[in-house]
C-alpha positions in Angstrom: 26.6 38.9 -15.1 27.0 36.0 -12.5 28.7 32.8 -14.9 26.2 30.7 -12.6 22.8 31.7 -13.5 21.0 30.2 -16.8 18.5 31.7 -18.6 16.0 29.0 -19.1 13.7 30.9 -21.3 16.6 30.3 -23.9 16.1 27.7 -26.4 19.6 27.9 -28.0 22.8 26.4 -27.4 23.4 24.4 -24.2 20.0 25.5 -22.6 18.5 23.9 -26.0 20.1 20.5 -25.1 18.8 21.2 -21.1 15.6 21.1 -22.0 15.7 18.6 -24.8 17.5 16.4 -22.3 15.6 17.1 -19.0 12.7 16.1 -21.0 14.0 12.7 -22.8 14.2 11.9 -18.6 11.1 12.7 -18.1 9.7 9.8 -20.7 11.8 7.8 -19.2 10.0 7.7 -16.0 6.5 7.9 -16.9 6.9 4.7 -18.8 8.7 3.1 -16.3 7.2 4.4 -13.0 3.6 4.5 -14.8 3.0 1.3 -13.7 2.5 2.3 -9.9 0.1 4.3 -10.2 -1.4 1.9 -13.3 -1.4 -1.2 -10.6 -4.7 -0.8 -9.7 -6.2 -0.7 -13.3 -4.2 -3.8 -14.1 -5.3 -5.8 -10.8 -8.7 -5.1 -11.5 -8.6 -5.7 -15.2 -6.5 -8.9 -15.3 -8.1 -10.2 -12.0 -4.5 -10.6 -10.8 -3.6 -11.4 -6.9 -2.2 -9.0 -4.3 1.3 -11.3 -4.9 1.2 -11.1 -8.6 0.8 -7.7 -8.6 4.0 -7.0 -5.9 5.5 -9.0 -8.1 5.2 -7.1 -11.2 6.4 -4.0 -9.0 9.3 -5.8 -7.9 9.8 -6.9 -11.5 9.7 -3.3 -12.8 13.0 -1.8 -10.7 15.3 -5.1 -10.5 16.4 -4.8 -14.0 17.6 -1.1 -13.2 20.1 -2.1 -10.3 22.3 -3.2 -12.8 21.3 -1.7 -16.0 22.4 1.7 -15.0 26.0 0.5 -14.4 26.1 -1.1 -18.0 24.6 1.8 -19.8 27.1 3.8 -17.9 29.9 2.3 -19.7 27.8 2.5 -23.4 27.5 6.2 -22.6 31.3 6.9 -22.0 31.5 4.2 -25.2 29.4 5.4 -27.3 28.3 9.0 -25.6 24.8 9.7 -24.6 23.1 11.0 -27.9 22.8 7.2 -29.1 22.2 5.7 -25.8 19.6 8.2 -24.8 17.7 8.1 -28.4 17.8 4.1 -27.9 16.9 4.0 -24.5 13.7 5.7 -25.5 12.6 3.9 -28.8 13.2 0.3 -27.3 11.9 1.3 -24.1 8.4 2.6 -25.8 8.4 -0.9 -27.9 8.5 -2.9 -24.7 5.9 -1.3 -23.0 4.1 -1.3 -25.6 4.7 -5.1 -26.1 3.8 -5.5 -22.5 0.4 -3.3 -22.3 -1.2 -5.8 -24.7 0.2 -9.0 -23.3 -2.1 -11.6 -21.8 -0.4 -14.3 -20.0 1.1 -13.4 -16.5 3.9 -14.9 -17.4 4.6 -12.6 -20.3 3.6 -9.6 -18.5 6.1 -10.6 -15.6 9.4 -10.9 -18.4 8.6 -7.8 -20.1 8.5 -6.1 -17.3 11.4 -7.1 -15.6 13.4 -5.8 -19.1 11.6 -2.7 -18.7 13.3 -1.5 -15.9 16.5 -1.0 -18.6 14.7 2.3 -19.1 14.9 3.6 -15.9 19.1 3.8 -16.8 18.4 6.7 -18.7 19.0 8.9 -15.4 22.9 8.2 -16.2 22.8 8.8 -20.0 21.6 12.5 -19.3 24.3 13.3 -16.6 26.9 12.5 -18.8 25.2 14.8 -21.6 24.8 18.1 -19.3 28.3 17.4 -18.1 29.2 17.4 -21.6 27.2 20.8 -22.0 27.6 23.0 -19.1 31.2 24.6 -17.7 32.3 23.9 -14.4 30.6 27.2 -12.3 27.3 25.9 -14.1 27.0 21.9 -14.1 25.6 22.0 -10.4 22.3 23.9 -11.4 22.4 22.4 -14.4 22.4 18.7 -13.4 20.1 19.9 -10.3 17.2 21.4 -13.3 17.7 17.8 -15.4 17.2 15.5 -12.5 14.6 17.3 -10.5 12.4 18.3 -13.7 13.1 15.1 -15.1 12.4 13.1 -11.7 8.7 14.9 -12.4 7.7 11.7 -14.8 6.7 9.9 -11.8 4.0 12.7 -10.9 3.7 13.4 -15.0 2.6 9.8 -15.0 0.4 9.7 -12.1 -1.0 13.0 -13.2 -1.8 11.5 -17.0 -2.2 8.0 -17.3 -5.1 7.3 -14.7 -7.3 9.8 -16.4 -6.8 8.0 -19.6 -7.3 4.3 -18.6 -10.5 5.6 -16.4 -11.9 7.3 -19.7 -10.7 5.2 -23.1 -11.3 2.0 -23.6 -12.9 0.5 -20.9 -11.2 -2.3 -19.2 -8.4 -2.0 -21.9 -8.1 1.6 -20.9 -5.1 1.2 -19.1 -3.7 -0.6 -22.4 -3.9 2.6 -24.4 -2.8 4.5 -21.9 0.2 2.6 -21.5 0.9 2.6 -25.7 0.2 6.5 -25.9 3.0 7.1 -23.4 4.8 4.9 -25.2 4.8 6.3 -28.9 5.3 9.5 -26.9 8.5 8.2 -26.4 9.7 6.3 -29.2 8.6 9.6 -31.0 10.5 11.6 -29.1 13.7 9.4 -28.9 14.2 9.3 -33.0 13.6 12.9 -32.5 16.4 13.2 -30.1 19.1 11.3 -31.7 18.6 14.5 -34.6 18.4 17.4 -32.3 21.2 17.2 -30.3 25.4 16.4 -30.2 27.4 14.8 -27.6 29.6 18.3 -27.2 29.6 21.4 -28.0 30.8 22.3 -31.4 34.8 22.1 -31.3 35.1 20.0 -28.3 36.0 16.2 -28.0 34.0 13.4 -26.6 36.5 11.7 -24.6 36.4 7.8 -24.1 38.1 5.6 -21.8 41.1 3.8 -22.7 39.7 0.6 -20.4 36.2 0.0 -19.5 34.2 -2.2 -17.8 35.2 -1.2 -14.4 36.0 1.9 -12.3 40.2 2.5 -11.6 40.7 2.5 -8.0 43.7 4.0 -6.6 44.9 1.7 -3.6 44.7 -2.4 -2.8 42.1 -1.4 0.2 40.0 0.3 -2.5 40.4 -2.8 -4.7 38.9 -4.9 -2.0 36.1 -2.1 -1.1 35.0 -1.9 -4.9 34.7 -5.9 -5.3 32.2 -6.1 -2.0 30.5 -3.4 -3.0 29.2 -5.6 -5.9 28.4 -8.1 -3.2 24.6 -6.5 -2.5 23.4 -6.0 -6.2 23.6 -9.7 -6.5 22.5 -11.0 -3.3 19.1 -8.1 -4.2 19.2 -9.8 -7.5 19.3 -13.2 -6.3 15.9 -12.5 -4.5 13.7 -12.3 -7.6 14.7 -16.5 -8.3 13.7 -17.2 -5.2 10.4 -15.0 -4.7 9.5 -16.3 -8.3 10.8 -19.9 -7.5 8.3 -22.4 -6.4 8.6 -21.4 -2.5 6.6 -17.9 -3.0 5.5 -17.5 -6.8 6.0 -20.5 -7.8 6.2 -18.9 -11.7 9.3 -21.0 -12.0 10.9 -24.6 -10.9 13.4 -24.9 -9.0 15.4 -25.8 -12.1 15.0 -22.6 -13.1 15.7 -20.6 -10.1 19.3 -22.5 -9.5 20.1 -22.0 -13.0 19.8 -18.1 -12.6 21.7 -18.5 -9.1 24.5 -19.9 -11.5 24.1 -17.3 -13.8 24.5 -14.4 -11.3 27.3 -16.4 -9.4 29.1 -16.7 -13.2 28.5 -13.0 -13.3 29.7 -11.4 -10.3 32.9 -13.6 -10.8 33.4 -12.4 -13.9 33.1 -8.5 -13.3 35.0 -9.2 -9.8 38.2 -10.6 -12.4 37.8 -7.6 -14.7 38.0 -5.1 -11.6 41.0 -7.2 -10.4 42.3 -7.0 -14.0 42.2 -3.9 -14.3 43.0 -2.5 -10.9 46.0 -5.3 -10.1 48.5 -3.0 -11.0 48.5 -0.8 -7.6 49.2 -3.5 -6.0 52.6 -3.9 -7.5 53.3 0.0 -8.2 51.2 2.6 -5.4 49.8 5.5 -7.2 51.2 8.7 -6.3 49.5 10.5 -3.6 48.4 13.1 -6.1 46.6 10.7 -8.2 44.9 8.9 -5.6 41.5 8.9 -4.2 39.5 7.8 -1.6 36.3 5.2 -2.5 34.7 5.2 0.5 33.4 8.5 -1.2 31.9 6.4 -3.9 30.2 3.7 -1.4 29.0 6.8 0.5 27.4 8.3 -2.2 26.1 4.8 -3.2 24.5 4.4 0.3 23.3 7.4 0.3 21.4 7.3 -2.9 20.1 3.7 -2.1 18.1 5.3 0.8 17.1 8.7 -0.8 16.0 7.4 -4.5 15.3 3.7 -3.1 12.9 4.7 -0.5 11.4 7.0 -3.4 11.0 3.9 -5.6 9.4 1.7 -3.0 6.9 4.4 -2.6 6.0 5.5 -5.0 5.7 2.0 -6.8 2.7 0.8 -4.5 1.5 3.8 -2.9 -1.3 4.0 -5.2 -2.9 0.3 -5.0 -2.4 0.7 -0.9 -4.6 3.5 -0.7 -7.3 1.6 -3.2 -6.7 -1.7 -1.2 -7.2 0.0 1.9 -9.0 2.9 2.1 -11.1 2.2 -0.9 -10.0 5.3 -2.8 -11.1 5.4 -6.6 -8.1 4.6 -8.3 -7.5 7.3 -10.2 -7.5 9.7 -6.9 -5.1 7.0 -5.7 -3.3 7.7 -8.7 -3.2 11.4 -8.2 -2.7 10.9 -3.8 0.4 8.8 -4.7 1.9 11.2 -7.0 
């Protein structure tokens, strides 16, 4: 029999914690990509403005950027049965918090934080990597993230149809807080149905973390600028929320969080150094070396694969109501 092939009809072993896992990332992303195709039910319902809606779209992916690379360390931490339970429960509390918020403001803060839950993506790769041998991980990890990327459409699919028939102009509340307990019900689930390994194997941990080792004082450089664009994408929220666009904040306000990111990239630029410094002193063996150009490659190339797929599919929806005129919950279903 050919080592490669799975047999996902099985509900044991490591094709037990495939589906279990495929699934947890499939929560994920109908909470947080519900909101697209939820825009126009909020617009119309909290009488917001084309800008404050963009806004809240914006709000909803910025927090992900670097989420995902923190999480990343708390998996390799703390390995991805914890992260992955927690990711879900305070995820579904958030939205929840945020589907029966009033205020702009309010909705605006929670959700920017809700866009930690979109970092599940990284807890689950490390999980199946955990699960699966070598000849298998490819298919493996290809089944988790493509069934798992389905939450988008699983959203689109679901939470229009609710909002447009429960609750009237607080439909797209419950709609929002059903998806939700969905999820916080399934992440204390989780955290008791599944292990970090297989029985008998060890969950290995880093001796450092905080950054990635780099094998050469070119790469050193490399990995520091490639930190450059999260901030300066960050550093855009201040300003469209700062009193020249949004004006949801002072300008107080938006130069304190300017300081903030500036106090932050320094900081992770000094632990890179830290912890990379040593090749600069003592080369690597050739053996032990490698390239990471591959990882800004990769980085690139995800950026305008899974980025394009976010900015699409975050306002698809409310254009084709805005312009077309499309009932929103076919705009909902169009978009997804």
């Amino acid at each position: 029999m050919n080592e490669a092939k799975l047999n996902l009809f099985s509900f044991s072993g490591k094709i037990r914690i495939l589906h279990l896992t495929w699934f947890a990332f499939f929560l994920t992303f109908v909470v947080w990509l519900g909101l697209g195709p939820m825009m126009p039910f909020i617009k119309e319902a909290l009488q917001l403005t084309d800008q404050q809606a963009k806004v809240l779209l914006i709000l909803n992916v910025a927090m992900t950027i670097p989420a995902r690379i923190v999480v990343g360390m708390l998996v390799d931490s703390y390995g991805p049965r914890i992260l992955f339970s927690a990711i879900l429960v305070l995820g579904g509390i958030v939205s929840i918090l945020f589907a029966w918020a009033d205020r702009y403001e309010t909705l605006a803060l929670l959700r920017f934080l809700s866009g930690f839950i979109g970092a599940g993506f990284v807890v689950g790769i490390r999980m199946i990597g955990e699960w699966f041998p070598a000849k298998q991980t490819g298919i493996a990890q290809g089944i988790y993230a493509g069934w798992g990327n389905f939450g988008s459409a699983g959203a689109a699919l679901t939470l229009p149809v609710i909002a447009a028939n429960f609750g009237g102009s607080d439909g797209w509340r419950w709609a929002f807080t059903a998806a939700s307990a969905v999820a916080i019900a399934y992440g204390l689930f989780y955290y008791t149905a599944v292990r970090n390994t297989p029985k008998g194997s060890t969950y290995f941990k880093p001796k450092k973390s905080g950054a990635m080792e780099v094998t050469s004082g070119g790469d050193l450089l490399l990995y520091i600028l490639m930190n450059v664009p999260l901030y300066l994408a960050l550093a855009l929220l201040p300003w469209k929320l700062s009193p020249a666009k949004m004006g949801l904040i002072d300008w107080a306000a938006a130069d304190l969080i300017y300081g903030v990111l500036a106090a932050i990239f320094a900081v992770q630029s000094w632990k890179v150094w830290h912890m990379n410094a040593h090749v600069l002193k003592e080369p690597v063996p050739e053996l032990h070396r490698y390239k990471f150009k591959q990882v800004a490659i990769l980085d690139w190339a995800y950026l305008v694969t899974f980025g394009t797929e976010l900015a699409v599919v975050s306002m698809l929806a409310m254009f084709y109501v805005d312009w077309f005129g499309i009932p929103k919950v076919t705009a909902a279903l169009l978009a997804g």
